[in-house]
C-alpha positions, -999 to +999 in steps of 0.1 A: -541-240+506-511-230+488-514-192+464-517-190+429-477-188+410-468-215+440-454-243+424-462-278+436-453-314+433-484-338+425-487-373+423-507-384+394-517-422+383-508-426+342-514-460+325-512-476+359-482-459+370-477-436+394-458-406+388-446-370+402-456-337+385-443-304+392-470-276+383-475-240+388-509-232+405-533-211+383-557-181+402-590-200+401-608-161+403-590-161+366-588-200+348-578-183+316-558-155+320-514-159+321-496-190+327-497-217+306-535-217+297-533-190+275-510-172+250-504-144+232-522-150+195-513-114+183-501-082+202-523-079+234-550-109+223-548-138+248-563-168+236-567-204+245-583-237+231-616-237+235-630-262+265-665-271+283-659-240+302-654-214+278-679-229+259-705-219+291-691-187+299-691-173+265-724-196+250-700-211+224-716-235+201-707-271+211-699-273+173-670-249+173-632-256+177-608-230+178-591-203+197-612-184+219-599-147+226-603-146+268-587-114+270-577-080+247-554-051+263-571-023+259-540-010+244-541-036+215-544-026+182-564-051+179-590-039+210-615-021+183-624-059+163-618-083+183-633-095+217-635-116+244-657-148+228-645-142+199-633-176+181-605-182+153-618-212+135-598-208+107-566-189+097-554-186+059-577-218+052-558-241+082-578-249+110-550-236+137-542-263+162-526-246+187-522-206+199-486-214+184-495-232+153-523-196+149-495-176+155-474-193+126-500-190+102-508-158+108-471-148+106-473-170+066-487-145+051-487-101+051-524-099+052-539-130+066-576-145+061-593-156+093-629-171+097-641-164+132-670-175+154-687-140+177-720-143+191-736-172+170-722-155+137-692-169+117-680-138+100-647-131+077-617-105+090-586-098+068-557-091+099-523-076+093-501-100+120 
């Protein structure tokens, strides 16, 4: 078995064709944390599209799309309101598409309204990017 950061060459079958991908293994003790998976939303919150897995791990609603927060520095100034869970369904009235496409629309604006999704709840926050 080859360590996580190692990068391989897989083969793959597309549309009937084979083909040759080079990819960077993730650390499976951490699916959501670094690499490609994630990205940095705002200073020191990681998030990543929601999937099947977050939606177990966190008891999302199958309902919910967004960006799901799966990590906060504790440094953040951001560590005091928002979590680990927490979703971004809705950023200055876009549904984001993308950590980058958040990140743009949180950057649109000075003071930026976001609908999230926490614990079953879909509560209001006004964030300064």
């Amino acid at each position: 078995a080859s360590p996580p950061g190692e990068s391989v060459r897989v083969k793959i079958r597309r549309e009937g064709e084979i083909q040759e991908l080079d990819v960077v293994l993730g650390d499976p003790n951490q699916p959501y944390v670094g690499g490609d998976l994630t990205e940095e939303l705002l200073p020191g919150v990681e998030c990543a599209w929601v999937d099947h897995a977050q939606r177990q791990q966190y008891g999302l609603d199958p309902r919910i799309e967004g960006l799901v927060v799966v990590a906060v520095d504790a440094a953040s100034a951001y560590a005091e309101s928002i979590a680990p869970g927490l979703v971004f369904v809705e950023i200055n009235g876009v549904a984001p598409e993308s950590v980058t496409h958040g990140r743009a629309l949180l950057e649109s604006r000075a003071v930026s309204r976001v609908y999230v999704y926490y614990k079953g709840r879909v509560s209001y926050l006004a964030l300064l990017p």
